[in-house]
C-alpha positions as CSV (number, residue, x, y, z in Angstrom):
1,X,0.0,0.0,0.0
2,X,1.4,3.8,-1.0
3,X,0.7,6.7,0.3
4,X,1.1,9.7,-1.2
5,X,2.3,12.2,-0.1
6,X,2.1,16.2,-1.0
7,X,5.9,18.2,0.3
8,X,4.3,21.1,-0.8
9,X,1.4,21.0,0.6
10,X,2.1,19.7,3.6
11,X,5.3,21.9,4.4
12,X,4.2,24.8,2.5
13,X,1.6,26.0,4.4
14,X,4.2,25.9,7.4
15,X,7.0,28.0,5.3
16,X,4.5,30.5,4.3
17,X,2.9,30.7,8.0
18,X,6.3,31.5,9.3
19,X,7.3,34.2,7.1
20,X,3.6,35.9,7.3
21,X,3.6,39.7,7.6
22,X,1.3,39.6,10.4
23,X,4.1,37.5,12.8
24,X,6.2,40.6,11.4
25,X,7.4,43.2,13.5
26,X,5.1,46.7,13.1
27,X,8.4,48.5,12.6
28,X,9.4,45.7,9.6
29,X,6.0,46.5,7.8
30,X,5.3,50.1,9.2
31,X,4.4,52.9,7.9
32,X,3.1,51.5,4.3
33,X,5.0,53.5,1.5
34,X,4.7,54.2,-2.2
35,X,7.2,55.7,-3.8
36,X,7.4,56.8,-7.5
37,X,9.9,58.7,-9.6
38,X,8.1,61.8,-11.2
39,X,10.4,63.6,-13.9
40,X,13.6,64.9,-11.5
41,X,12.3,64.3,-8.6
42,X,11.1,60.8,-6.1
43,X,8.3,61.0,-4.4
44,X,7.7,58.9,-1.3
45,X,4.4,59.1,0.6
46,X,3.6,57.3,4.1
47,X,1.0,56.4,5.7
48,X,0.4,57.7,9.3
49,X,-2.7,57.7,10.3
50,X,-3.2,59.1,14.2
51,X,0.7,60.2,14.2
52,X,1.0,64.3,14.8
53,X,4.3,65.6,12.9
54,X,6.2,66.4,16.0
55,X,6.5,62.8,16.5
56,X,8.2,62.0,12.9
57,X,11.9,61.8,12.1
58,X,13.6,61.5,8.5
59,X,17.0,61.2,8.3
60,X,19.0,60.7,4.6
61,X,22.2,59.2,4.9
62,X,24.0,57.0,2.7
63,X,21.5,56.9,-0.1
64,X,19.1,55.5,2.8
65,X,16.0,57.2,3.4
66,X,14.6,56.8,7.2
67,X,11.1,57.8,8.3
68,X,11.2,56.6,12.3
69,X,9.0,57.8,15.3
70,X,6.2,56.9,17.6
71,X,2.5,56.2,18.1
72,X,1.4,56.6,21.0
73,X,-1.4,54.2,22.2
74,X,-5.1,55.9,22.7
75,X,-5.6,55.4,26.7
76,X,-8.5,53.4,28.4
77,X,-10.8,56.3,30.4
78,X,-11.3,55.7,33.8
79,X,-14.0,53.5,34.5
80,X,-14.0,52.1,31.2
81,X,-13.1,48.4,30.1
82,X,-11.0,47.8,26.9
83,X,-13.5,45.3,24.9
84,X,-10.7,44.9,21.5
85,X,-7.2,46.5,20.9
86,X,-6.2,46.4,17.3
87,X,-4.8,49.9,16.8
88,X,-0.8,49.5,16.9
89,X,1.2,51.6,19.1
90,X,4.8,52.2,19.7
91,X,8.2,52.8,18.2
92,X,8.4,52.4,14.7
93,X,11.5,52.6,11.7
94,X,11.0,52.1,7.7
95,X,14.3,52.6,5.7
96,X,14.4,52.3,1.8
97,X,17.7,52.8,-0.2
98,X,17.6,54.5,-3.1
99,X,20.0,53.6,-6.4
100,X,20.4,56.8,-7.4
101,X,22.3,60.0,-5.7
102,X,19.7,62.2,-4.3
103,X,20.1,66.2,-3.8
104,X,19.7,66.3,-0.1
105,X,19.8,70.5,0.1
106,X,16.8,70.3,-2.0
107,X,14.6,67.8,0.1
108,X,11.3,68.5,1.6
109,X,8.7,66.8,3.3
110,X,5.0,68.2,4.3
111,X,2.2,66.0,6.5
112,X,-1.6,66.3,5.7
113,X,-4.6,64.3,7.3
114,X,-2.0,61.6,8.0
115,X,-0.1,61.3,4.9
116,X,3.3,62.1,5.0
117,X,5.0,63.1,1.5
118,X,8.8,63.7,1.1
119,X,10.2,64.8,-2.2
120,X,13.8,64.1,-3.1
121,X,15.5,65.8,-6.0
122,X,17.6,63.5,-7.8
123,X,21.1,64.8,-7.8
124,X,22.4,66.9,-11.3
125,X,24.4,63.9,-11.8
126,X,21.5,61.8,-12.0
127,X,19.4,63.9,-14.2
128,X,19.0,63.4,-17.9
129,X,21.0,65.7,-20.3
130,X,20.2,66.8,-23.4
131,X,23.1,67.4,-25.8
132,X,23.0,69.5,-28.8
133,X,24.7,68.5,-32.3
134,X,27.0,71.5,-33.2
């Protein structure tokens, strides 16, 4: 009598259980980013819903862009009892390197309704030239 059996299947499910986002860190998968190239410039927005400005860092160094800081956690009233907790609070740091120099004295970054938005110039090496035929 054989039986068969199904390696992927069976071990799988396991692999792909153990390297789920959701047994991730929040700081390995938070805040979400998008980030597009737009003519001379990349744009990276964040998401940051319930995190004021005051409590966001970006540092550039190395070609490595670094959006860190904190969420702080909404607290119980008095006299209240927590009934589910799913917001996420805490420390957090996303880092992306970028493959292209960047002009860090031109940088800027603005925050609206929880969306951060940080434009970085590529650098005039970077930048497409046009050269005439004399």
């Amino acid at each position: 009598m054989f039986v068969r059996f199904d390696y992927p299947k069976t071990y799988g499910s396991c692999v792909n259980d153990f390297f789920a986002t959701d047994r991730m860190p929040v700081s390995a998968q938070y805040p979400e980013l998008d980030v597009i190239e737009q003519g001379n410039d990349f744009i990276v927005t964040a998401e940051l819903p319930g995190v004021k400005k005051d409590d966001v860092k970006i540092t550039f160094e190395n070609n490595v862009l670094t959006i860190s800081g904190s969420r702080k956690a909404k607290e119980v009233p008095e006299g209240a009892q927590q009934l589910l907790s799913e917001l996420q609070s805490g420390d957090f740091s996303r880092s992306i390197k970028f493959r292209q120099d960047v002009n860090t004295a031109s940088m800027a970054a603005e925050m609206n309704d929880g969306i951060l938005t940080i434009t970085l110039p590529k650098a005039e090496s970077v930048k497409a030239k046009v050269i005439n035929i004399n």
